[in-house]
C-alpha positions in Angstrom: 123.6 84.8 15.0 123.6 84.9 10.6 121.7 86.7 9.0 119.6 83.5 7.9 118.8 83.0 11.7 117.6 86.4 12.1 115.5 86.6 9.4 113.9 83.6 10.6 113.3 84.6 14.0 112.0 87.9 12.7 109.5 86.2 10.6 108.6 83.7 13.1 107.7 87.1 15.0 106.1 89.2 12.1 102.2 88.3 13.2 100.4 89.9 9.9 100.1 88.3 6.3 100.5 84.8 7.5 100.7 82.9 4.1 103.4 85.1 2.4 105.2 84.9 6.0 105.0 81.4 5.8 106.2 81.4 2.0 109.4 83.9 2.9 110.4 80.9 5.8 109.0 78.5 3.5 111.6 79.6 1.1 115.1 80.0 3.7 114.3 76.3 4.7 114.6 75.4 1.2 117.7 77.9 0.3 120.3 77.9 2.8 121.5 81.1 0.6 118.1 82.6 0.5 119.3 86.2 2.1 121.5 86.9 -0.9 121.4 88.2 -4.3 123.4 85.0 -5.5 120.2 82.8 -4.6 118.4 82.8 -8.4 115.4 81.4 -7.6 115.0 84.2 -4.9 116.1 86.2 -2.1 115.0 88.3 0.8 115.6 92.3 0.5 115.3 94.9 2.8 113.6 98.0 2.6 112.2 101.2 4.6 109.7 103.8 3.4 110.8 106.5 5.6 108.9 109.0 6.2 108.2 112.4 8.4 104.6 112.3 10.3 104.9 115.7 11.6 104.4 117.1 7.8 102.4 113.9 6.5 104.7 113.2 3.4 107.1 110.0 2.7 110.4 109.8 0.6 110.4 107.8 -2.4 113.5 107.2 -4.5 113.0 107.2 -8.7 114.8 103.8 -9.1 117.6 104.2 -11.5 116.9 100.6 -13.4 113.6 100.5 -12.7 112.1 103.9 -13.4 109.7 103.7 -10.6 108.9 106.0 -7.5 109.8 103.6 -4.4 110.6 103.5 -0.8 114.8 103.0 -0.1 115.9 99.4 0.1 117.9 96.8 -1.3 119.8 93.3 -1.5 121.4 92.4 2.0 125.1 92.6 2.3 127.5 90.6 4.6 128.3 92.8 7.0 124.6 93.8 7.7 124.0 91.8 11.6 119.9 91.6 10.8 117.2 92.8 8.8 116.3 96.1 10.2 120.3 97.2 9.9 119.9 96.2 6.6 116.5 98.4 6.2 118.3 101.1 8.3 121.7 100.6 6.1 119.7 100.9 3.1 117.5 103.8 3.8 120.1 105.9 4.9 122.9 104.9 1.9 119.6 106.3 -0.6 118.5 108.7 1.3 121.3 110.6 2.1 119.7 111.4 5.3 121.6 110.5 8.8 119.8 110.0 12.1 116.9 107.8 10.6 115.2 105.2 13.1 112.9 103.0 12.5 109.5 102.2 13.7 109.1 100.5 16.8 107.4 96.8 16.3 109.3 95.0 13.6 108.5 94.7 10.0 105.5 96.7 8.5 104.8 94.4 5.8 106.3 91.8 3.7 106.0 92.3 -0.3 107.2 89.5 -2.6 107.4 90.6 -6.2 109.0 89.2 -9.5 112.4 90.4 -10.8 114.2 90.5 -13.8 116.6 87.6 -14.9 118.6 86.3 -14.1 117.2 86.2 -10.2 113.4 85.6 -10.3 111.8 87.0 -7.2 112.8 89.3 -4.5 111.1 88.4 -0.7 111.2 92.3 0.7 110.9 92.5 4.5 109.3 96.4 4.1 110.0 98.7 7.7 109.4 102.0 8.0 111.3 104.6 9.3 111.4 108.0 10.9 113.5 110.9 9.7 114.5 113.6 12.1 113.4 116.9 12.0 115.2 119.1 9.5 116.2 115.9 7.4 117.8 117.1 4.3 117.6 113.9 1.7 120.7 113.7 -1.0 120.0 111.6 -4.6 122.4 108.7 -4.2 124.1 106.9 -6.9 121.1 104.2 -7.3 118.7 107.0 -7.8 117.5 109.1 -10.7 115.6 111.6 -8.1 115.1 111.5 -4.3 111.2 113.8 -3.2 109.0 113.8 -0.7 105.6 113.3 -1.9 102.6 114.4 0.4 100.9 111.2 2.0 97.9 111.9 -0.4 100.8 112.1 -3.3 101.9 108.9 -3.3 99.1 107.0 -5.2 99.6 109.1 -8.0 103.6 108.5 -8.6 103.8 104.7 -6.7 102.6 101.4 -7.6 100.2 99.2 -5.1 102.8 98.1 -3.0 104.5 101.4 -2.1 100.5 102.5 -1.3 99.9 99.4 1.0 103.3 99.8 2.8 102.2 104.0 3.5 98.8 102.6 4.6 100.4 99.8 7.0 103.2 102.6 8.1 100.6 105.2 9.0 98.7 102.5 10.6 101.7 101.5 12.7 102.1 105.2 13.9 
């Protein structure tokens, strides 16, 4: 199965924020290239917020281009077999952090958002995931800084969408 054909079937699946889910498969229909970063009038990503429920706190990355406090993810590569190894792939290239796993259930939430030129919009499928105990995180090279942030932390340092995927995460717990 491609990756286009999992990402469909994992959408199809995905029972929450039915308009944008329809927009995301919407949007592969139209753009048989719609899972990479080569697609310019969009793309899906994948992306984690992982996070360790036994202390309450999340990891955010500071995005080196962006200069913004975010969960781990990225553009999916060709090797990646579906969506969550790409979320997993991702989290754990940023984090630095082996072991992770994600969250039971599929994607947490879906988050479209506008990009820089020349690509024009990004079509994240957001999972969370669990680090094990002891998890030591490392800055990788897309990363200014790598913290944990208490739960309560994270409005002050993320923007809305890194807020609504905690909420949705913690929900999904």
């Amino acid at each position: 199965m491609s990756l286009h054909d999992d990402a469909v079937l994992v959408l199809k699946e995905y029972e929450d924020q039915a308009d944008l889910r329809q927009a995301y498969l919407d949007h592969l229909v139209a753009h048989p290239d719609g899972m990479w970063k080569a697609c310019e009038t969009g793309h899906l990503t994948a992306s984690a917020l992982v996070v360790d429920p036994e202390r309450g706190r999340a990891l955010l990355t500071l995005h080196k281009k962006l200069g913004m406090w975010l969960q781990m993810g990225g553009h999916c590569e060709p090797a990646d077999t579906s969506l969550e190894a790409a979320a997993l792939r991702e989290a754990t290239e940023e984090s630095g952090i082996a072991g992770l796993t994600l969250v039971p259930g599929g994607p947490v939430r879906l988050d479209r958002h506008p990009i820089p030129p020349p690509c024009h919009c990004h079509f994240d499928v957001q999972y969370a995931a669990l680090a094990p105990s002891g998890a030591v995180e490392t800055i990788s090279d897309e990363s200014l800084d790598v913290r944990w942030f208490a739960y309560d932390e994270v409005a002050d340092v993320a923007d809305d969408s890194v807020v609504r995927l905690l909420e949705a995460t913690r929900a999904r717990l």
